[in-house]
Each structure stands twice: as C-alpha cells, then as structure tokens.
C-alpha positions as CSV (number, residue, x, y, z in Angstrom):
1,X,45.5,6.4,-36.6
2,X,43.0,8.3,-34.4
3,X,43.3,11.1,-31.7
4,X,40.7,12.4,-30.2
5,X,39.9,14.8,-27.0
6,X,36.4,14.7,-26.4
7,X,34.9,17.1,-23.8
8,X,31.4,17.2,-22.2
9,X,30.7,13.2,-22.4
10,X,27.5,13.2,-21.0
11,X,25.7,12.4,-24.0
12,X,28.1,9.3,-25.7
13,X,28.0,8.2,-21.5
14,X,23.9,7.5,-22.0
15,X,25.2,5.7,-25.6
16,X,27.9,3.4,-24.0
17,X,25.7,2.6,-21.3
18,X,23.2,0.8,-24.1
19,X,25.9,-0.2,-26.1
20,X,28.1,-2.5,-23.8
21,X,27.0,-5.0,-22.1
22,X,26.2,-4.4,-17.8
23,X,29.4,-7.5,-17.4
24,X,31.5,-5.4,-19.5
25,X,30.5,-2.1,-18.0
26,X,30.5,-3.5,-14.4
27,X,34.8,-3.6,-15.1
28,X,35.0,0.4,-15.5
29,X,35.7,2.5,-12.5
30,X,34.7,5.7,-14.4
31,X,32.4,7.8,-16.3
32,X,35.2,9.1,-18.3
33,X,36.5,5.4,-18.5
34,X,33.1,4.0,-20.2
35,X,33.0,6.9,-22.9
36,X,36.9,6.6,-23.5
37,X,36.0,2.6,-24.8
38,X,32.7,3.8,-26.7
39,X,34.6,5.6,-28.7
40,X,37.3,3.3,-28.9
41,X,35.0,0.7,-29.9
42,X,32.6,2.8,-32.3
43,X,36.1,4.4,-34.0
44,X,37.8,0.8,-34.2
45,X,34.1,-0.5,-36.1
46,X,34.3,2.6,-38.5
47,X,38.4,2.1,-39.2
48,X,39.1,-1.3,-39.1
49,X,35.4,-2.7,-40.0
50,X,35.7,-4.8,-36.3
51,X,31.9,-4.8,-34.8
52,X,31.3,-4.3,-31.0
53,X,35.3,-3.8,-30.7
54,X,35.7,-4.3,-26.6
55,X,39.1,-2.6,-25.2
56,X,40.1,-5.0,-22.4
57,X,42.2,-4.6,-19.7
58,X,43.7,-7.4,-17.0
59,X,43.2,-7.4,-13.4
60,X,45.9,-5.0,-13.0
61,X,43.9,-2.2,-15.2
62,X,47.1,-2.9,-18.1
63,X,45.4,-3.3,-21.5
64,X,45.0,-6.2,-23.6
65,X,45.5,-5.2,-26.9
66,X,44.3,-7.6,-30.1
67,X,43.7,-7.6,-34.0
68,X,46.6,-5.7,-34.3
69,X,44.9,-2.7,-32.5
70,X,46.9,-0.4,-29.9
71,X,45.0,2.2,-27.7
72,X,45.6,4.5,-25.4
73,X,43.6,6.3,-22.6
74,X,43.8,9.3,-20.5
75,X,41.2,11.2,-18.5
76,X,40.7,13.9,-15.7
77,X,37.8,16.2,-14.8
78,X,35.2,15.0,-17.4
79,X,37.6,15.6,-20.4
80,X,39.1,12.1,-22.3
81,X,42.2,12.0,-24.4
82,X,42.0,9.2,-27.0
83,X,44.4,7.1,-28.9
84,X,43.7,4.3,-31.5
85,X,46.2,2.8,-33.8
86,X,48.5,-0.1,-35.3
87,X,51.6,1.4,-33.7
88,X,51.7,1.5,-29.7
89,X,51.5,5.0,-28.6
90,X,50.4,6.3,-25.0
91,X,49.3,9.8,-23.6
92,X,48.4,11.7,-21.1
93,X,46.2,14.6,-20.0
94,X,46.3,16.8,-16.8
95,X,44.5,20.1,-15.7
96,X,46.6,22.8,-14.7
97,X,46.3,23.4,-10.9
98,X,48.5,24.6,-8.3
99,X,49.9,22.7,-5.4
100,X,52.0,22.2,-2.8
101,X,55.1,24.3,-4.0
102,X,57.1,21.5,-2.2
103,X,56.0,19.3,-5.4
104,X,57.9,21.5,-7.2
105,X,60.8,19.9,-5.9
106,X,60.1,16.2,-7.5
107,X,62.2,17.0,-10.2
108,X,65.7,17.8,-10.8
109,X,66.7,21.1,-11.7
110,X,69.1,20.1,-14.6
111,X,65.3,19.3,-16.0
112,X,64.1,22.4,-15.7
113,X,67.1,24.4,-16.5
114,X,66.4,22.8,-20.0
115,X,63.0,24.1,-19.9
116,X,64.5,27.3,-18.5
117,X,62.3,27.2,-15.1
118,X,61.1,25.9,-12.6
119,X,57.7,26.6,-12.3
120,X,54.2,24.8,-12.4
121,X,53.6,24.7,-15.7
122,X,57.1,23.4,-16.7
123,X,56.4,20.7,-13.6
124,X,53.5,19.8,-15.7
125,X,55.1,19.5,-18.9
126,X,57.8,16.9,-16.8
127,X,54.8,15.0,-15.1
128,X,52.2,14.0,-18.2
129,X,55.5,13.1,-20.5
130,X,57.1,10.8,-17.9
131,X,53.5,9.7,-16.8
132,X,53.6,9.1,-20.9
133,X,56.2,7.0,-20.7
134,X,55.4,5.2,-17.7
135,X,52.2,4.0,-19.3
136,X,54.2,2.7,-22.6
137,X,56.7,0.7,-20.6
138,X,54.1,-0.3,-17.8
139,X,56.5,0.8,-15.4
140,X,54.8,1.6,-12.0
141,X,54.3,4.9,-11.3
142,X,57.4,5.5,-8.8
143,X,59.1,4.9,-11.9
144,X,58.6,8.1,-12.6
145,X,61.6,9.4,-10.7
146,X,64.4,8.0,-12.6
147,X,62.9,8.8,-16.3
148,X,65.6,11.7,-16.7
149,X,64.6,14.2,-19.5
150,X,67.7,15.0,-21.9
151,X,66.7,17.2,-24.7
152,X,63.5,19.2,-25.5
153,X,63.0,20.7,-29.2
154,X,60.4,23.7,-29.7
155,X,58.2,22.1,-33.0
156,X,55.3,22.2,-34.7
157,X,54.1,18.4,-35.1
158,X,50.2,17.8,-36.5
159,X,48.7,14.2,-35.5
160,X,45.9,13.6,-36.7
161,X,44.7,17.5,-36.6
162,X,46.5,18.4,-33.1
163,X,49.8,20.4,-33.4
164,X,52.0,19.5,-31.0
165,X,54.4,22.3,-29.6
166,X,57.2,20.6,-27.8
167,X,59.4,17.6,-28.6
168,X,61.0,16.0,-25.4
169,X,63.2,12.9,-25.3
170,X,63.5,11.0,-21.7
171,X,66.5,8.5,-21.3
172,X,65.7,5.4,-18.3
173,X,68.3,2.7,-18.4
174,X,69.1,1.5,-21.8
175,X,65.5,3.3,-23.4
176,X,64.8,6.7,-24.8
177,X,61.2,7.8,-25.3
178,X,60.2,10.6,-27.6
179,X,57.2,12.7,-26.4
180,X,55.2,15.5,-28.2
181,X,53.6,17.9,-25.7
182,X,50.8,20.2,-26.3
183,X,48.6,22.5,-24.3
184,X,45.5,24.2,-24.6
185,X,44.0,26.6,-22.2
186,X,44.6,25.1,-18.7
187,X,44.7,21.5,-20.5
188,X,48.3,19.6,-20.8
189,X,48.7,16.6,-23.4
190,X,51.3,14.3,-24.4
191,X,51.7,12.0,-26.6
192,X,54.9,9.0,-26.0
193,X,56.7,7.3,-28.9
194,X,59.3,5.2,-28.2
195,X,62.7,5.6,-31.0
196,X,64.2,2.4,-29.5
C-alpha cells in the first residue's frame, strides 16, 4: 500500500516528461496528471519489482488496472493525491474555497445535521467523500446526489503515515461505502473503501 500527496511537481513533471514515452504522454490532459503516473509507475517498480509500470486509462478516462495493481488519482491546483495498492481504494482532494452560497443547498440537511452544520467546510467534507465514492463505483458524477451519508465517527485512522480524522459511511441502493476524511490547512482528502 502507498499514499502519497506530493506538492510542488515541477521537478518529477521535467522527470516524467523523459521517462514516458511522447504516445503515452500525448493521452494526459494534465501537468498534475503526468506526475500523478510517474510516481505511480516509479512506486509500482520499487514495490512490486514491475519496470516502466504504465497506469492506463480507456477512452472514457476510467482506469485499466493490471498485475493485480489498483490506483487511485486525485488532483487540483498543482497538488496530487496518490493511491497504489492490491485492494481497490479511491480518493479525492479539493481546496477549500467559497462559492455560491446557493451550492450550499446541494445537500440535504439531515446530512449536515449529522455533521452539526451547514457550512462550507462541512459541504466539503460531503463533496470529496461522495466524489470518493463515485470514482469507486464509476458512477457518473450526477450520481452524486443520491449517495446519502448515514453515520460519521470522529477517529484517528493512520494509512500509510496520514491520520485520518473522520469516518463517514454513505448508503446508495443496496451499497455502503466507508470513507476516511482528513484535512490539512485549506486541503480536504478522502479516502473510499467499500464494506460491501
């Protein structure tokens, strides 16, 4: 298992662009979506002895996982959020910002009267988990509406040298997803697990 948040990616952005090949790199839309691979693919060599490890994706941007290999990407703002592992696991990342209050509104209040407010920083906690979960189930993103949070546990949960505050668990359908949320400075995370 790795985790990683990697800020200022200027210098492994000059490294992926000699290590992949220009086909390969010519299928990223990103800065942040080139360095997220490199280290992908330089953490997969060093773990799992695979050389030149290529995270692929399908037409629709959904990944292709192989060797037994799961990762999972997020970025914003020239800041990546990394995972790498033999279990599926997805996060997300967002930067605190406000906006239009009426976004505010996206959510239901029974959700926020179980993380006793309504205000921007409890919309964020709502938006990366279900984004979180959308990404496991490759839902589309309107999806997002009907992933109904239930339960939310204050913790202290270490992956891989991150200690996650918050345990959330989101019912849609028949599913429930288990989340770990964390933040740091203006910086939201969360990590999706699915129980069944």
């Amino acid at each position: 298992m790795f985790l990683k948040i990697q800020k200022n990616i200027n210098s492994d952005y000059n490294k992926a662009l000699k290590y992949f090949s220009l086909d390969y790199l010519s299928t990223l839309k990103s800065k942040e979506s080139i360095v997220s691979r490199f280290i992908i693919s330089k953490e997969v060599e060093k773990k799992y002895k695979i050389e030149k490890y290529l995270p692929k994706i399908n037409s629709d941007w959904i990944p292709l996982f192989d060797n037994g290999i799961f990762w999972s990407i997020s970025h914003k703002d020239d800041l990546v959020f990394i995972w790498v592992s033999t279990e599926m696991i997805w996060v997300d990342i967002e930067v605190y910002k406000e906006r239009d209050l009426s976004l505010l509104n996206q959510f239901n209040n029974e959700e926020y009267v179980l993380l006793w407010w309504k205000n921007w920083i409890n919309f964020y906690i709502l938006w990366i988990a279900k984004e979180s979960i959308i990404k496991y189930n490759l839902w589309k993103l309107d999806d997002i509406w009907d992933v109904k949070l239930i339960k939310i546990n204050d913790i202290e949960k270490v992956i891989d040298g991150v200690i996650f505050i918050k345990e959330l668990l989101f019912d849609y359908k028949i599913s429930q997803k288990q989340v770990f949320f964390w933040r740091k400075d203006d910086v939201f995370y969360s990590v999706c697990i699915a129980i069944w």
